[in-house]
C-alpha positions in Angstrom: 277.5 102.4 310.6 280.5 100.2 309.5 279.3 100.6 306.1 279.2 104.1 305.3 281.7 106.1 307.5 285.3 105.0 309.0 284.4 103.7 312.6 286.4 104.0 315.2 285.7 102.0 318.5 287.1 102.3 322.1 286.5 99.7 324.8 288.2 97.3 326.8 289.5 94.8 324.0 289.0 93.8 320.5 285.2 92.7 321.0 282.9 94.8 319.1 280.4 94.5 321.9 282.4 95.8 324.5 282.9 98.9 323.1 281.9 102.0 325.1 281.9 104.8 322.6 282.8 104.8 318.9 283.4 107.9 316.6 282.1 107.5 313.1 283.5 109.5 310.0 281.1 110.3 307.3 281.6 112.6 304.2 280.1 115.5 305.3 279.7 114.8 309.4 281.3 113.6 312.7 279.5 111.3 315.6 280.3 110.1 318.9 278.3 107.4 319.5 277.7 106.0 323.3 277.4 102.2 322.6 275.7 101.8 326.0 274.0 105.1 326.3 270.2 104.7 326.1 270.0 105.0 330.2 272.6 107.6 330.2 271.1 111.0 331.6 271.3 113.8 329.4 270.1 117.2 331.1 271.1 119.1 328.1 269.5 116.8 325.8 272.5 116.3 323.6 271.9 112.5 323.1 270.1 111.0 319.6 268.7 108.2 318.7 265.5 106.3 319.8 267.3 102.5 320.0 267.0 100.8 323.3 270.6 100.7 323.3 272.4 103.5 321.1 272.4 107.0 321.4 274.7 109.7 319.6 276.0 113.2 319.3 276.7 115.1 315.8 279.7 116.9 316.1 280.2 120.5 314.5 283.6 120.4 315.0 286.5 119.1 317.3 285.9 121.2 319.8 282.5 120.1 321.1 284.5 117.2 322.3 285.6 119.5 325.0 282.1 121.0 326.2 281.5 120.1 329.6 277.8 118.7 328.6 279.8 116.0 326.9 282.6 115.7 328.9 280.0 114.6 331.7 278.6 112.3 329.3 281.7 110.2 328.7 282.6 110.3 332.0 279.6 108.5 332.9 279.9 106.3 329.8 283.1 105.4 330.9 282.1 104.9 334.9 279.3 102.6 333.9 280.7 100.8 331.3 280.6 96.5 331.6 282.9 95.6 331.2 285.2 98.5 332.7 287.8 100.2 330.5 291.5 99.8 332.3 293.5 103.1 332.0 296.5 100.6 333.0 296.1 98.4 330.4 298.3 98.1 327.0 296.6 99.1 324.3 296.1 98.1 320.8 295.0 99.2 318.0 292.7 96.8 315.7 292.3 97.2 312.0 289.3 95.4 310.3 287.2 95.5 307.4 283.6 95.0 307.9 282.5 94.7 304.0 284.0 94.4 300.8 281.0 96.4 299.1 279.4 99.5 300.7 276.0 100.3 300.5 274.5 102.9 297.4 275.3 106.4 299.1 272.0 108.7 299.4 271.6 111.2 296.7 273.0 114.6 297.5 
């Protein structure tokens, strides 16, 4: 949601669509989404979202980052990720802005 929260995408290079995950800052909420997580398993059933694609976690706080539940879930992301992330690689950081006017918020 590029609209309504700061989006914040990691992947393999500057291509939107390669992204594996992205974490998106809204007002009152964090989420990690898993860009290519509809077929990722989930025995915990921590994974949202119905898109044949998509599928996300709300964070309560920084720390469910670290749970093992979705510690196994990135690591998957990341194993199964096309195209593959390179830990070698130099990074870079991208700064874009998607729109000029954002969307009406929801009422409170």
């Amino acid at each position: 949601d590029n609209y309504n929260a700061l989006a914040i995408g990691f992947g393999p290079s500057e291509r939107a669509g390669e992204a594996v995950f992205s974490i998106a800052l809204y007002p009152r909420w964090v989420t990690l989404f898993f860009l290519q997580g509809a077929g990722l398993p989930d025995p915990k059933h921590l994974l949202k979202g119905s898109g044949k694609i998509v599928r996300h976690i709300v964070l309560a706080s920084a720390a469910d980052l670290d749970s093992p539940a979705a510690q196994g879930l990135m690591a998957t992301a990341l194993k199964r990720a096309e195209p593959a992330i390179d830990p070698h690689a130099p990074g870079s950081l991208v700064i874009r802005s998607v729109s000029a006017k954002q969307r009406p918020r929801r009422p409170a």
